[in-house]
Each structure stands twice: as structure tokens, then as C-alpha cells.
Residue frames as a rotation matrix with the C-alpha (Angstrom) as fourth column:
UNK 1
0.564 0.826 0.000 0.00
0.826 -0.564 0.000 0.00
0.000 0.000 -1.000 0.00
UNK 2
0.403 0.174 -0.899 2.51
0.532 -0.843 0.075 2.34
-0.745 -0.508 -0.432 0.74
UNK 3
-0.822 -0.304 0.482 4.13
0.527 -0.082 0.846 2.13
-0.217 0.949 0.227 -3.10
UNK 4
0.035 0.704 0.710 0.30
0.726 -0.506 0.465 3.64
0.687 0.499 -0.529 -4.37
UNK 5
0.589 0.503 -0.632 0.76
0.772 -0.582 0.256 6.26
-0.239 -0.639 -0.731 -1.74
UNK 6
-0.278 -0.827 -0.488 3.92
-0.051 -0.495 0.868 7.56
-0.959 0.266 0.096 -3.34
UNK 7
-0.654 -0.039 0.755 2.83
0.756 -0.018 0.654 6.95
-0.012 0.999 0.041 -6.85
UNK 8
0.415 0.888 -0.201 -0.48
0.890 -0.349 0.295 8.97
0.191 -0.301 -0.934 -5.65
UNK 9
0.515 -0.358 -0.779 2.06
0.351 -0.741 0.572 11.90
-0.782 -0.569 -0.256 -4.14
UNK 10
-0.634 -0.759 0.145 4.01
0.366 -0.130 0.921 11.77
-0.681 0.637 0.361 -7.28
UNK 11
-0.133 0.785 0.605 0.39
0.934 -0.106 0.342 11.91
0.333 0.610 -0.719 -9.86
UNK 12
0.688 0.662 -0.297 -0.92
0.725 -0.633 0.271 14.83
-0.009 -0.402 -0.916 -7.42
UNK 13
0.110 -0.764 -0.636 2.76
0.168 -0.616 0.769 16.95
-0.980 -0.191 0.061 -7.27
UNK 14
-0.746 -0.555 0.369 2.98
0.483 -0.069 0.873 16.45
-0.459 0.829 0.319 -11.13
UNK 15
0.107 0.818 0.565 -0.68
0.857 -0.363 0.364 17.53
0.503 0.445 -0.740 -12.02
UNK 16
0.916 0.074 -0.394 -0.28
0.174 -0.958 0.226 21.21
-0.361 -0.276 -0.891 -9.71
UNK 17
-0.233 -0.931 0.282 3.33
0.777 -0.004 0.630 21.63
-0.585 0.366 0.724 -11.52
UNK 18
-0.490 -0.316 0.813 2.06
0.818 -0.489 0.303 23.03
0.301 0.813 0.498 -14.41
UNK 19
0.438 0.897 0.058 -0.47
0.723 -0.390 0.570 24.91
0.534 -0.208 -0.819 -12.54
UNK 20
0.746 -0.484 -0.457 2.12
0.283 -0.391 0.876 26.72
-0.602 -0.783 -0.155 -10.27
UNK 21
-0.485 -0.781 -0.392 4.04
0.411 -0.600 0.686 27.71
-0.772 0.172 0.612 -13.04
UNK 22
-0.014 0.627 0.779 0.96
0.858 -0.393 0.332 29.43
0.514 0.673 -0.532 -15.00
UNK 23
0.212 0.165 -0.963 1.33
0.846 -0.525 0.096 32.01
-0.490 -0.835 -0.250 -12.45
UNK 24
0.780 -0.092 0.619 1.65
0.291 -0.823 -0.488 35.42
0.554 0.560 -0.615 -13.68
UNK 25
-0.049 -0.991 0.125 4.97
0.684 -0.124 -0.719 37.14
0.728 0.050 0.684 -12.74
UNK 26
0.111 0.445 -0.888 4.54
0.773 -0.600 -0.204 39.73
-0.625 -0.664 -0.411 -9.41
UNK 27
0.862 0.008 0.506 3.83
0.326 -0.774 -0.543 43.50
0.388 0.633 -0.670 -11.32
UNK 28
-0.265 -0.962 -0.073 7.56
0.893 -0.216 -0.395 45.83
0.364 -0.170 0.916 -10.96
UNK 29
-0.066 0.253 -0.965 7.26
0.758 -0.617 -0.213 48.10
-0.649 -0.745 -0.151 -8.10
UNK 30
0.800 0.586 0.129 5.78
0.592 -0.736 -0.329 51.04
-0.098 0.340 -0.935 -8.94
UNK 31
-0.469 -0.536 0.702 7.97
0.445 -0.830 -0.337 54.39
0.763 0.154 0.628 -10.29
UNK 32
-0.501 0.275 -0.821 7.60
0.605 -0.566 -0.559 57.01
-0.618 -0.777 0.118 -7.69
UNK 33
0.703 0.393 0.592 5.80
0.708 -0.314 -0.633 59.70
-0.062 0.865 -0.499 -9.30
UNK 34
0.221 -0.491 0.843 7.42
0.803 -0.399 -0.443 62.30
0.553 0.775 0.306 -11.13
UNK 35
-0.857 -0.270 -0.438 9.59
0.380 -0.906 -0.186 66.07
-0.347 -0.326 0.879 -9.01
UNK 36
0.521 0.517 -0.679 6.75
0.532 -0.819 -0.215 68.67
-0.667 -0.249 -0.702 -8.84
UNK 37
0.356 -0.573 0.738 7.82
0.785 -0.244 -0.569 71.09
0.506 0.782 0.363 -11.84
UNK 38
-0.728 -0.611 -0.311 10.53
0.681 -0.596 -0.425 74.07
0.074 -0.521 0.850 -10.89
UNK 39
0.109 0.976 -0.186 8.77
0.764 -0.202 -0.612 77.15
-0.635 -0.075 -0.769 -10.20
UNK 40
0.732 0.496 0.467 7.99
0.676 -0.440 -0.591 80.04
-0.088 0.748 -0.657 -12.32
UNK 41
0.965 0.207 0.163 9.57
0.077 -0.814 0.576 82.41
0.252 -0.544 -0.801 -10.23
UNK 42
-0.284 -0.889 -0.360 13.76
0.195 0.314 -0.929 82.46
0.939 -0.334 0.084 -9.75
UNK 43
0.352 -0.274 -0.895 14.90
0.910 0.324 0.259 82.51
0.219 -0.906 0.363 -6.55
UNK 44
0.927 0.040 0.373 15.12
-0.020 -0.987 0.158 85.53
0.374 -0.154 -0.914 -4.74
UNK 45
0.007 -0.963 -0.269 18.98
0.131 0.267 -0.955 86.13
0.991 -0.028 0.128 -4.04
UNK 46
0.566 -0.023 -0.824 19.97
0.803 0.242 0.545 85.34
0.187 -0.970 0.155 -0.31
UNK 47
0.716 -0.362 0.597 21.03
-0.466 -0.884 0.022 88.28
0.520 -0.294 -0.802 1.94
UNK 48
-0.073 -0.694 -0.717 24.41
0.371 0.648 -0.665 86.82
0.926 -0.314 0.210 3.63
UNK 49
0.590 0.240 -0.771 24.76
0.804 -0.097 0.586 86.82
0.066 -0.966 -0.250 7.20
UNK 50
0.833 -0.322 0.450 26.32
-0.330 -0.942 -0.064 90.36
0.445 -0.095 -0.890 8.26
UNK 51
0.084 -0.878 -0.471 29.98
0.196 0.478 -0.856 90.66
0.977 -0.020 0.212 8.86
UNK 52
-0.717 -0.580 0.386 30.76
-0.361 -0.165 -0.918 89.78
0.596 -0.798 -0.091 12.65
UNK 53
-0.064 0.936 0.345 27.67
-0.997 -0.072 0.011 89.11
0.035 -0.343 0.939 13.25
UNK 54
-0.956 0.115 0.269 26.69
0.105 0.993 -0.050 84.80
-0.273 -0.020 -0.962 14.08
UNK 55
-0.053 0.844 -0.533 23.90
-0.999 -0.051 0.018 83.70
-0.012 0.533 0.846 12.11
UNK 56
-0.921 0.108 0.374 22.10
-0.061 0.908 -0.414 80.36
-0.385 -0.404 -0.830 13.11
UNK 57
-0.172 0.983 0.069 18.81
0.923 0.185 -0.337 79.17
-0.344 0.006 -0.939 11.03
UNK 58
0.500 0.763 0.410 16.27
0.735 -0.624 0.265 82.12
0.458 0.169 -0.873 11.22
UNK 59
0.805 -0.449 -0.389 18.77
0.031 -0.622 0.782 84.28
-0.593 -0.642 -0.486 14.47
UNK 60
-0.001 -0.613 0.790 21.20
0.339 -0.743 -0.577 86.97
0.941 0.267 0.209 13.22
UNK 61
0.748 -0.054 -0.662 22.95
0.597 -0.382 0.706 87.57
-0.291 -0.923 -0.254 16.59
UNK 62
0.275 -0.653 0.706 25.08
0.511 -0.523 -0.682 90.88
0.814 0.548 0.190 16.13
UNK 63
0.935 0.315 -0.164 25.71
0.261 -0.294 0.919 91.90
0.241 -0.902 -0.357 20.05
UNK 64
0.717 -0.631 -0.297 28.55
0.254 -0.159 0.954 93.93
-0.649 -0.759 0.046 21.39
UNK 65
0.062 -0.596 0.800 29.62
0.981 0.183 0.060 95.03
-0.182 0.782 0.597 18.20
UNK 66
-0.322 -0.114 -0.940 29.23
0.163 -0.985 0.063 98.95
-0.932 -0.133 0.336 18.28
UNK 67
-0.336 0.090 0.938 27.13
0.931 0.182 0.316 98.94
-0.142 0.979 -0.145 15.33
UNK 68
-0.959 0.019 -0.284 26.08
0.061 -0.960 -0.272 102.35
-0.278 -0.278 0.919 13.99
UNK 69
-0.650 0.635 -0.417 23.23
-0.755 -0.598 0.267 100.67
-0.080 0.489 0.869 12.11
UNK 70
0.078 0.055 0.995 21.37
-0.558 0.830 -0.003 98.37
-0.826 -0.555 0.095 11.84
UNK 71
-0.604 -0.547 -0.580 22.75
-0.723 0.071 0.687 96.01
-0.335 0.834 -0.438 8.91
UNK 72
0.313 0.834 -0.454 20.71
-0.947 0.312 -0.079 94.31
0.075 0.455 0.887 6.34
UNK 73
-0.388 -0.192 0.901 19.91
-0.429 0.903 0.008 90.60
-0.816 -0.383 -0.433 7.37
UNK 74
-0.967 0.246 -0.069 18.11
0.051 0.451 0.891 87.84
0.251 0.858 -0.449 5.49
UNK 75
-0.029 0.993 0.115 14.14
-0.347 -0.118 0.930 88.04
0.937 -0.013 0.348 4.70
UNK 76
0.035 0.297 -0.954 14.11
0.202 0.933 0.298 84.89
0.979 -0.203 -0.028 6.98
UNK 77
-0.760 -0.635 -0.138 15.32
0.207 -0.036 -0.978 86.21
0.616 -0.772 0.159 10.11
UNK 78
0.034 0.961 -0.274 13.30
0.472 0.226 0.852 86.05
0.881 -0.158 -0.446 13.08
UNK 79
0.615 -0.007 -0.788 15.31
0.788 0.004 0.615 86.87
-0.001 -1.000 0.009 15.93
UNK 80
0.259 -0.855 0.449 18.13
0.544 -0.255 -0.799 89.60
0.798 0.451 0.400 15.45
């Protein structure tokens, strides 16, 4: 009996064969989508940090410097 149980395992592995390789291939990962186009507008040039002065981020620290004026920072600045 246990010869027709292997021939049986062998009949039942060969009939899902071809079936298991009809599969369809997995789909190829998606593309990301496409950069957002540039904008219209250039870029407004950047005001450099003033000389002597430490500039950090958004703070333009200019302390203890005897300034007579006050000197032109970037747009961005938040603190000065």
C-alpha cells in the first residue's frame, strides 16, 4: 500500500506543476511619481549673514559690536 501512496504523491505533485508555473509574474514596483515642476519664479537672491555678526537658522545675533546701524539681514530672520 505504501508504493500507491507515493505513486499517488508523485500523480498529485505532477498535475499542480504546471499549474504553479501558469502564475503570472509579481507586477515591478511602482515608479515614484514624477519632481513637482521648478517654479515660475527664480529665486530671490539670499542676503548673507552680516559681517561679525553669528547667524544660526532664522537668528542673526550681532551683540557687542558697536554697530552704527542696523545692517541688512536675510528676509528669513526672526530673531536679530
Amino acid at each position: 500500500m505504501l508504493p500507491l501512496v507515493r505513486l499517488l504523491l508523485v500523480v498529485v505533485a505532477l498535475a499542480a506543476a504546471p499549474a504553479l508555473a501558469q502564475h503570472s509574474p509579481p507586477p515591478p514596483p511602482s515608479q515614484p511619481p514624477p519632481p513637482p515642476p521648478p517654479s515660475q519664479q527664480p529665486a530671490a537672491p539670499r542676503t548673507p549673514c552680516p559681517a561679525k555678526c553669528l547667524c544660526f537658522r532664522t537668528t542673526v545675533r550681532c551683540m557687542f559690536l558697536q554697530l552704527d546701524n542696523v545692517p541688512q539681514v536675510p528676509t528669513e530672520t526672526t530673531i536679530l
